[in-house]
C-alpha positions, 0 to 999 in steps of 0.5 A: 036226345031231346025235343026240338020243340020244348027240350025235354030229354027223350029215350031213344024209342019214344015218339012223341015228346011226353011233355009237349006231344010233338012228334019225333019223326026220322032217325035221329043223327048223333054227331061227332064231337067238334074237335078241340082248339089245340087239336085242330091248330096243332099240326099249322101251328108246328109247320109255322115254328118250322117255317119261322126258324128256317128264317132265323137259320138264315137270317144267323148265318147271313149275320155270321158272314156279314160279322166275319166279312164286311165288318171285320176289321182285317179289311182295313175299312176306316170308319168302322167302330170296333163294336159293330163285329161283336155285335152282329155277331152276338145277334147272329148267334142269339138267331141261331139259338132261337132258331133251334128252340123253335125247331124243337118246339114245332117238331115237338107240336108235331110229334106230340111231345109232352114238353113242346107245349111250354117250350112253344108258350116260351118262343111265343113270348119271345116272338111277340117282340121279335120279327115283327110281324110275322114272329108277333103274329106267329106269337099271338096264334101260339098263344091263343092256342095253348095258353087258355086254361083248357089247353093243357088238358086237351094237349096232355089228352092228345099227347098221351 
């Protein structure tokens, strides 16, 4: 403990500052260290990758349908260019990988996992570019937490 006055360190029985002579008055409380960054966003930032991939099941599914569907060219719709099936396809399919990597990553961050930290860092990039805004903004929070340089210790710490 210390002298609120002049800073000087005290022992824990002493009361009067040796250096300034102020009078330490009172028990003295010693707080609990603030939790970490990591681990105080840690749980919210598991649930959003959760919440965010349950949109992109949807959003593929939605597309598989609409590609298999509308745009099929068993219909016999004139007018209909022949790339728009695959392509809403192969958009559909890319959400629903997305989808089961960001899965992963938020139960990962959940559960404590040693490897969700990168896997989440990777979706994080990905997302800054992809469901603008929420993925960007979901994107960013995921890297303001565990990218720093003092993140990985703190989330080896948490996850061991």
């Amino acid at each position: 403990m210390f002298c609120d006055q002049c800073g000087t360190q005290l022992e824990a029985n002493q009361s009067f500052c040796s250096r300034c002579g102020k009078e330490v008055k009172g028990p003295i409380a010693i707080a609990a260290p603030r939790p970490g960054r990591v681990q105080a966003h840690i749980r919210l930032l598991g649930i959003l990758w959760l919440a965010l991939s349950a949109f992109d099941v949807m959003t593929g599914i939605v597309g598989i349908v609409l590609a298999n569907s509308i745009f099929s060219h068993d219909w016999g719709i004139q007018g209909i260019p022949l790339f728009l099936q695959p392509l809403i396809r192969g958009f559909a399919i890319f959400s629903l990988v997305k989808a089961a990597a960001g899965f992963l990553a938020g139960w990962g961050l959940l559960t404590r996992q040693s490897w969700a930290r990168p896997l989440a860092i990777a979706m994080g990039i990905v997302s800054l570019f992809i469901h603008i805004p929420f993925g960007t903004a979901l994107g960013v929070y995921t890297l303001w937490v565990l990218l720093p340089a003092h993140a990985e210790a703190e989330y080896e710490k948490i996850s061991a």
